[in-house]
Structure formats: C-alpha cells, structure tokens
N, C-alpha and C positions, 0 to 999 in steps of 0.2 A: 076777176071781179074787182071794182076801182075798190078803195077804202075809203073812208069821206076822211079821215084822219091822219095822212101817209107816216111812214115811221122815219124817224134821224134822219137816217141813212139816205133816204129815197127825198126828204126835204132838202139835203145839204146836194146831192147832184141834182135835186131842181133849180136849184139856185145858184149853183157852177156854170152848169149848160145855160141860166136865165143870164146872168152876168155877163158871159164870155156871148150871147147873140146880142142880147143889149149894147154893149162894147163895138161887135161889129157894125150894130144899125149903126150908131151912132157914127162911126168912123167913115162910112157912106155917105152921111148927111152932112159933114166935116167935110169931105170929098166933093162932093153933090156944090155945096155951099162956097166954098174955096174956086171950085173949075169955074160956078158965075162971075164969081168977084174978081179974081186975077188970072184965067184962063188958064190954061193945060201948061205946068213947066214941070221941067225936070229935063233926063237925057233923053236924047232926041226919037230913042223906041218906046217911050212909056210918055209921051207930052203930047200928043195926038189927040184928038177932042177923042173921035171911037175908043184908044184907048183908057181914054180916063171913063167913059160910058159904061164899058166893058168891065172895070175895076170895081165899079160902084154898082155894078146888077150884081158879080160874083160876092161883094161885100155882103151884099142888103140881103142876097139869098140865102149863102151859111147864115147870116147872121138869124135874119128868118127861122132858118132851119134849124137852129139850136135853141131859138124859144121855142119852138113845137117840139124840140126833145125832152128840154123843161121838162115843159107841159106831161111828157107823158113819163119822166119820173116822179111828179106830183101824183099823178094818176097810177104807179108804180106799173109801168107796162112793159113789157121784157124786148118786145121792139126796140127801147130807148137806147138799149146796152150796143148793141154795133156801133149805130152811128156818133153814140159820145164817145166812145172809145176810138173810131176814127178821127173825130174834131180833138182830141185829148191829144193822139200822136203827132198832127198837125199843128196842135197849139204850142208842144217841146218844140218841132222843129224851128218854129218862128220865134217864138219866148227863145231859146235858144242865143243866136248872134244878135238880140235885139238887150239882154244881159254884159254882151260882152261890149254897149256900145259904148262911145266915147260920153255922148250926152246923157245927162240927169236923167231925164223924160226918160227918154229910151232905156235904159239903164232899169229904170222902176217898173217900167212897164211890162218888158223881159222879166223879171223876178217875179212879178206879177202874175203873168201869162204862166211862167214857169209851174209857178206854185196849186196857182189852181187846176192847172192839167194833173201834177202830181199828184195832190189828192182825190182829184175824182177819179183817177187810173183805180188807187188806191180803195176807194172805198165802193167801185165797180164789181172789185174783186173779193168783200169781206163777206166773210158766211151769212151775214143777217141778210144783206142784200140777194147774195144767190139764195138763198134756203127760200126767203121768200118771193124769189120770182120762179122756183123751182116747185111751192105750194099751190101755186097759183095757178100753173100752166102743166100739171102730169095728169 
C-alpha cells in the first residue's frame, strides 16, 4: 500500500533516480537540439544522422525510465529496487572514465554521476529501506 508521506530513505532515491532521468532527458534534448543546428559529428561510426537518432531514443528512454523508478520510490514500491540498482551499476561504469577526464565539465560531472550512484547503491541496501519494502509485500 503507497504512503501519502514516503519516508527519508525512499524520498532521497526518488530523487536520485529523479535527477539522474532528468540529467538523461535533458542530455537528449542537448543531443536532439545540437544534431539540428550543426548536424551529426564526431568519428566517423557515431556521426551518422541514425546514429545520433538512435542515441537520443536510448537517452530519452533510460532517462524516461528512471523518472518512473522515481516515481515509484516516492510511492515506496519494491519493483523500484532492480531497476535502480541496475541504472546505479551503469551509472559507476560511465561516472567512472568520465572522473578521470582531462576536462572541467567532464571531470564534475564523473564525480557527480559517481556520487549519486554511490549513495543510492547505499541507501538501497539500508535496513529502513528493506524492512519496509519487506512490511509491505510478506
């Protein structure tokens, strides 16, 4: 049953998984908005108009698909837990070389990515959160 009032725990990964799909829409519409205005560059297997199509459906869907994870850690719904915990291992790999880069931007945004996957790993895993998605569903 939802809570009208969700607790900490279940607020702070709604708004991990909110931030990190917001992050990706937006990075599509970046995408989206850049491929009209100075067309597909980059090396020569990723500059491709399909390719850049292709980038911008997969962005806009995770991205998508972690505000509906949001959403149902707001809603404290035990569904939520695989698929954050998937986008979370996903989000180290890429936060990952994106830390060690040469640029600012990049650099921050790595640390960034890094951070907030860590903690929601973290707080995925803490007793308040299992007890009560374990009260809720035996």
């Amino acid at each position: 049953m939802a809570r009208l009032i969700p607790e900490r725990p279940f607020i702070a990964l709604g708004l991990i998984a909110g931030i990190e799909g917001i992050g990706l829409l937006a990075y599509a519409a970046f995408d989206a908005i850049e491929g009209i205005r100075i067309g597909a560059t980059g090396p020569a297997s990723v500059s491709s108009v399909p390719a850049l199509i292709l980038q911008i459906a997969i962005l806009a869907a995770f991205g998508a698909g972690l505000v509906l994870v949001g959403t149902g850690w707001m809603r404290a719904r035990r569904w939520a837990r695989a698929p954050f915990l998937l986008a979370q291992l996903i989000a180290l790999v890429i936060g990952a070389p994106l830390a060690s880069a040469a640029g600012g931007v990049e650099r921050t945004a790595g640390i960034v990515i890094i951070l907030l996957a860590a903690i929601g790993i973290v707080l995925v895993f803490t007793p308040a959160v299992t007890r009560s998605l374990a009260e809720h569903f035996d």
